[in-house]
LUMDREN-819637 format. One record per residue: residue number from 1; x, y, z of N, C-alpha, C in turn; residue in three letters. Coordinates in steps of 0.001 Angstrom, whole numbers, plus 500000, padded with zeros to 6 digits. Layout:
! LUMDREN-819637
seq, n.u, n.v, n.w, ca.u, ca.v, ca.w, c.u, c.v, c.w, type
NUM, X, Y, Z, X, Y, Z, X, Y, Z, ALA
...
! end
This chain:
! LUMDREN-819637
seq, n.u, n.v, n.w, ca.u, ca.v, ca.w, c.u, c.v, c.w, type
1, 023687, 555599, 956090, 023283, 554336, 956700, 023824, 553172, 955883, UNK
2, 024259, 552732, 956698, 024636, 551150, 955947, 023469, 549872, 955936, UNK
3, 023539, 548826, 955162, 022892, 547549, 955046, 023647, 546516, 955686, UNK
4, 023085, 546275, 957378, 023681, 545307, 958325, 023576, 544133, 957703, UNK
5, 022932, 543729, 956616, 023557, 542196, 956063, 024547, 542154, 955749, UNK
6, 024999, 543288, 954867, 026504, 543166, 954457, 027807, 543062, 955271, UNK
7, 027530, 543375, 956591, 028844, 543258, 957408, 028656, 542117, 958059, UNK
8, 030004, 541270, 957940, 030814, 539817, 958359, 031633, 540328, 959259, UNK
9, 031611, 539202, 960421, 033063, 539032, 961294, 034033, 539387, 960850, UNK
10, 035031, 540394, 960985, 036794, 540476, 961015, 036550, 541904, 959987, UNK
11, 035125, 542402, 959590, 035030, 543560, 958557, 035239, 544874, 959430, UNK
12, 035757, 546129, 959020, 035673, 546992, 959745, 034759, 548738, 959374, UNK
13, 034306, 548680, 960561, 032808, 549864, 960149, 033453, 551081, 960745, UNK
14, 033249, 552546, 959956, 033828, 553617, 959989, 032347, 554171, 960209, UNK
15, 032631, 554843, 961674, 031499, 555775, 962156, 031406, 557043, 961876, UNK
16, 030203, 557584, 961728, 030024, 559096, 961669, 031247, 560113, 962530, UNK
17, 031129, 559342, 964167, 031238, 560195, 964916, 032984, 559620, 965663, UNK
18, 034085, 560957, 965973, 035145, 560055, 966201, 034516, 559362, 968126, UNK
19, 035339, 558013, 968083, 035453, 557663, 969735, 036795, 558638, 970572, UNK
20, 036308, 558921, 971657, 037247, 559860, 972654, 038655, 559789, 972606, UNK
21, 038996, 558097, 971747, 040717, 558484, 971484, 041423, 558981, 970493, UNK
22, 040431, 559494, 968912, 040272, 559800, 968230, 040176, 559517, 966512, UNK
23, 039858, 557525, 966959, 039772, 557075, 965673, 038009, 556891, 965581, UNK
24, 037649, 556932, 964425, 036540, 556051, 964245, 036535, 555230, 963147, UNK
25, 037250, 554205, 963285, 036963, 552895, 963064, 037472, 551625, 963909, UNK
26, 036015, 550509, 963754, 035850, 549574, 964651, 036068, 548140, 963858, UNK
27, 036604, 547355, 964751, 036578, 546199, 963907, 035298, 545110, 964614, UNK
28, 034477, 544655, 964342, 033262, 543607, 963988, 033763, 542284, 964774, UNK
29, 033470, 542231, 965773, 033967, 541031, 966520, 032867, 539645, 966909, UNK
30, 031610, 540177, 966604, 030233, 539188, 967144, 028938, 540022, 965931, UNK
31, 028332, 539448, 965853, 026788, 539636, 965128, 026168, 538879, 965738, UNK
32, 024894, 539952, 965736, 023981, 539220, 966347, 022855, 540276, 967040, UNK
33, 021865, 540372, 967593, 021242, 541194, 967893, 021864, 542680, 968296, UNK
34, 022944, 542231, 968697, 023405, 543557, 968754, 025138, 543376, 968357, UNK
35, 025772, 543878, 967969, 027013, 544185, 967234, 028314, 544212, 968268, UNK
36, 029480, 543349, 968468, 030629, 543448, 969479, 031955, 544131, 968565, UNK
37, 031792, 545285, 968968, 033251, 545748, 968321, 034408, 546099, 969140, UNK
38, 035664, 546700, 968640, 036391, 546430, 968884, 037529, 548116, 968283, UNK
39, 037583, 548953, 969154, 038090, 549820, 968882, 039379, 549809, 968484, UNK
40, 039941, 549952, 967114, 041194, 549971, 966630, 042451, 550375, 966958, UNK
41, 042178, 551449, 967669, 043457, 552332, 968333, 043626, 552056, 969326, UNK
42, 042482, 552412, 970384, 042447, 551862, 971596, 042217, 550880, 972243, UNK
43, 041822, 550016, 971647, 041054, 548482, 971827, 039935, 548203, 972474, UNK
44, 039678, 549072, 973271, 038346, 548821, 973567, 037092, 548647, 972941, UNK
45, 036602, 547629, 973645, 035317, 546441, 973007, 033955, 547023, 973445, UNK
46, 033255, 547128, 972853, 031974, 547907, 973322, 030870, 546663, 972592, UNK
47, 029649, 546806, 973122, 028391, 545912, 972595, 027062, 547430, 971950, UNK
48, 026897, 547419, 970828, 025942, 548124, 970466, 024689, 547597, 969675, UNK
49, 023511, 547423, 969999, 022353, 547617, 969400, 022810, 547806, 967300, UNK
50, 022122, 546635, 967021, 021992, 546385, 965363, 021648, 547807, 965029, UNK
51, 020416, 548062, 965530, 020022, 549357, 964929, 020824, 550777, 965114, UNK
52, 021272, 551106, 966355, 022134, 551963, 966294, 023279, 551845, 965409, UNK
53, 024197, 550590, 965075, 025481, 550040, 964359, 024533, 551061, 963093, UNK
54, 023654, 550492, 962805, 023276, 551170, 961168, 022810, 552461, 961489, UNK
55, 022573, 553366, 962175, 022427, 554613, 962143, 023843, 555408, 962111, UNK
56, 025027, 554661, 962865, 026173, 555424, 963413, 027250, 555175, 962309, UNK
57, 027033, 554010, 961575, 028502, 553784, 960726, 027849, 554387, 959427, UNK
58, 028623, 554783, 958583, 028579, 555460, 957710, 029338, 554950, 956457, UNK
59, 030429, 553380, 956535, 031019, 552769, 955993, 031682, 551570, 956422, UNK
60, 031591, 550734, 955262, 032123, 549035, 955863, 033097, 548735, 954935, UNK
61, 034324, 548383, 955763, 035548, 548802, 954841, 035722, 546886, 954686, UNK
62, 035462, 545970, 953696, 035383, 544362, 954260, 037173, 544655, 953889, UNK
63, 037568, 543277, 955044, 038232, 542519, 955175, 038964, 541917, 954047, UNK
64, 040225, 541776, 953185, 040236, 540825, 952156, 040232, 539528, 952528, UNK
65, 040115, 538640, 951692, 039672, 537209, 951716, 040696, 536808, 951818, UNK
! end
């Protein structure tokens, strides 16, 4: 489980589980009650629930400055 304070806009979160095109990692597009990401490979944008984001990612790779 990760600590959803720590992830910022443009950071990217590495999930437990792969998505159907076979990456799992997402890039962080909105915060906010629930999380807008942004599938890396495939691009597709999905909206997930704060609480699920912290059950499913398993790592927050930040962004450099």
């Amino acid at each position: 489980m990760i600590d959803a304070t720590q992830v910022e806009v443009g950071d990217f979160l590495k999930f437990k589980k792969n998505h159907p095109c076979g990456a799992n990692t997402w890039k962080v597009l909105r915060i906010g009650l629930d999380f807008k990401l942004e599938c890396t490979t495939c691009k597709r944008v999905i909206m997930i629930e704060r609480l699920n984001v912290i059950k499913k990612a398993k790592e927050i790779i930040k962004q450099p400055s």
